[in-house]
C-alpha positions as a Markdown table, in Angstrom:
| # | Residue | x | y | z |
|---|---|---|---|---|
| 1 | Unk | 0.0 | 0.0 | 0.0 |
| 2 | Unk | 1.5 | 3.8 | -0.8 |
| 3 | Unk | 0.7 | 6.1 | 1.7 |
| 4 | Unk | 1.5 | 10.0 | 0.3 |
| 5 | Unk | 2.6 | 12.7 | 3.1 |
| 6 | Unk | -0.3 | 15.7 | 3.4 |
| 7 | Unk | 1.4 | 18.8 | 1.6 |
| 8 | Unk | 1.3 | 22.3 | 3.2 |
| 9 | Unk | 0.2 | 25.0 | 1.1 |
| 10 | Unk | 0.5 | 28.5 | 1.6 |
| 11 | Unk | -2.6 | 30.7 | 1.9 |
| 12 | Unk | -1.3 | 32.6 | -1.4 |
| 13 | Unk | -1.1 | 29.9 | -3.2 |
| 14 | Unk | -4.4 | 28.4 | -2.3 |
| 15 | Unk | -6.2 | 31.9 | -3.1 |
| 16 | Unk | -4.3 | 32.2 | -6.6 |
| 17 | Unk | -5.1 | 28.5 | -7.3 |
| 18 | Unk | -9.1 | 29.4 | -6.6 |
| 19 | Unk | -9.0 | 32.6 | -8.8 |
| 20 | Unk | -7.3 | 30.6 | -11.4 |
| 21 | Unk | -10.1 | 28.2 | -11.2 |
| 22 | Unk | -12.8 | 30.1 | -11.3 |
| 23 | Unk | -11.2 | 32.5 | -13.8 |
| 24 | Unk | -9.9 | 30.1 | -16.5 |
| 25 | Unk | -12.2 | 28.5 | -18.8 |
| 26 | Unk | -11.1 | 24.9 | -18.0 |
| 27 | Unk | -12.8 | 22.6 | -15.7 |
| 28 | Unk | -11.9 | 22.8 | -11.7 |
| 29 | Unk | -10.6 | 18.9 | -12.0 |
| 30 | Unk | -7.9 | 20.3 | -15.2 |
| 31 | Unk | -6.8 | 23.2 | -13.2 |
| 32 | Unk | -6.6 | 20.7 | -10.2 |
| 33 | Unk | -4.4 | 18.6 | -12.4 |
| 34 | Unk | -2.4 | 21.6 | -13.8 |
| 35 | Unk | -1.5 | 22.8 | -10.5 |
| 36 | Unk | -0.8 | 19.0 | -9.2 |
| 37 | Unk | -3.4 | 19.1 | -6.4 |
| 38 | Unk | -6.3 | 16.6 | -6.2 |
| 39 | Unk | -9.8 | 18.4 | -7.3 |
| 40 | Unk | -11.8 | 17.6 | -4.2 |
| 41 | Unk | -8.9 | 20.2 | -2.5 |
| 42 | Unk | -9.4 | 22.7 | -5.1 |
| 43 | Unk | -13.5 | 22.3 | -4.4 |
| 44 | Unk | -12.7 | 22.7 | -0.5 |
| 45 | Unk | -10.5 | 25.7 | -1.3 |
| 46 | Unk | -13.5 | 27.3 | -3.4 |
| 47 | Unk | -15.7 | 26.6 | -0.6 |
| 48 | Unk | -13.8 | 28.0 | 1.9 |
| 49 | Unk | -12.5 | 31.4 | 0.0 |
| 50 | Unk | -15.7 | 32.0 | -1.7 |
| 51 | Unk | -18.3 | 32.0 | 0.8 |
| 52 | Unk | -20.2 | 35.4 | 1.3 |
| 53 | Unk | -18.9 | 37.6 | 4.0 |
| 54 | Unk | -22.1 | 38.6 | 6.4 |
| 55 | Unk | -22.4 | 42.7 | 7.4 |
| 56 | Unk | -21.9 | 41.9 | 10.2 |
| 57 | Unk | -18.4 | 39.8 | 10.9 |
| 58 | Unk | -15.7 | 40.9 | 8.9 |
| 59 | Unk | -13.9 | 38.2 | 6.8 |
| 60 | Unk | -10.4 | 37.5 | 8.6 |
| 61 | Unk | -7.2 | 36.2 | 6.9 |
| 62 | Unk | -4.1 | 34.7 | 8.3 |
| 63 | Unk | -2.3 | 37.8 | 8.9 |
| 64 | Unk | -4.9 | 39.2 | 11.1 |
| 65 | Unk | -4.8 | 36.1 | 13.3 |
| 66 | Unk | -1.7 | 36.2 | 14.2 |
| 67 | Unk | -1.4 | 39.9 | 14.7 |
| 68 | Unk | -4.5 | 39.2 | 17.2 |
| 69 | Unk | -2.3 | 36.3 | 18.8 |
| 70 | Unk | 0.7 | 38.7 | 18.6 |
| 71 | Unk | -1.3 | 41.2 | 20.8 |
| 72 | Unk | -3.3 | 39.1 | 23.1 |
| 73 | Unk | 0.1 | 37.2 | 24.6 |
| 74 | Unk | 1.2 | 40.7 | 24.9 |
| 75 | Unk | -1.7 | 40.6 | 27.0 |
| 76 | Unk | -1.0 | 37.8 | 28.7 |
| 77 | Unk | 2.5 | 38.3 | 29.7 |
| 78 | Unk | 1.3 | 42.0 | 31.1 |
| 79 | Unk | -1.7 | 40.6 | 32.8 |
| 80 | Unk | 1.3 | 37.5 | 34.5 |
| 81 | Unk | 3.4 | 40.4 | 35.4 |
| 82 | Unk | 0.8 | 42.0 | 37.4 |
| 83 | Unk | -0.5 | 39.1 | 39.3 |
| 84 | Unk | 3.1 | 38.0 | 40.2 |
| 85 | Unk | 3.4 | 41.5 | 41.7 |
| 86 | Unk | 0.3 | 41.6 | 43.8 |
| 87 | Unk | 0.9 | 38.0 | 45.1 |
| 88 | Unk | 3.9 | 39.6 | 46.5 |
| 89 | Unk | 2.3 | 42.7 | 47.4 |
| 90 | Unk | -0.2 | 40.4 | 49.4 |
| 91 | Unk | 2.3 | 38.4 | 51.1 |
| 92 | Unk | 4.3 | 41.6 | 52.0 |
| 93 | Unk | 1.4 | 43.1 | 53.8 |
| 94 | Unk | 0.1 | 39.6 | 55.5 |
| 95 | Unk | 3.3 | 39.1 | 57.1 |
| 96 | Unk | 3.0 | 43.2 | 58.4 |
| 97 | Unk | -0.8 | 42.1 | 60.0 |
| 98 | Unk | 0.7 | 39.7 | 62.1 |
């Protein structure tokens, strides 16, 4: 039995591999082939990069996630500093009570 390793492809070239498909005038399965990915990838990657945005969420890409997870352990490393500090601040001042 062969068994083929997943491939990783970059979010650039999965959105220039949709807009090649749905711009060309072949069919999704020879643009598949062209590229040398299956056609049931290419179908998920149409699925996935051409569903409607709503008015109300805006549509996100990579590059905003990880500035998000850029900021928020930020965030969290401020937010650990902090509580380190009053855990200190509170033992400073229990030992003063007694």
């Amino acid at each position: 039995m062969k068994t083929e390793k997943s491939q990783t492809f970059t979010a650039e070239f999965r959105e220039s591999s949709v807009k090649l498909a749905l711009d060309s005038d072949q069919t999704i399965k020879q643009t598949a082939e062209g590229l040398g990915i299956k056609p049931s990838t290419l179908h998920t990657w149409i699925g996935k990069y051409t569903r409607p945005v709503g008015n109300k969420k805006k549509q996100r890409t990579d590059e905003h996630l990880y500035d998000e997870l850029k900021s928020l352990k930020k965030e969290l490393a401020q937010v650990k500093q902090e509580r380190d500090l009053l855990k200190k601040a509170t033992a400073y001042f229990a030992r003063e009570i007694k």
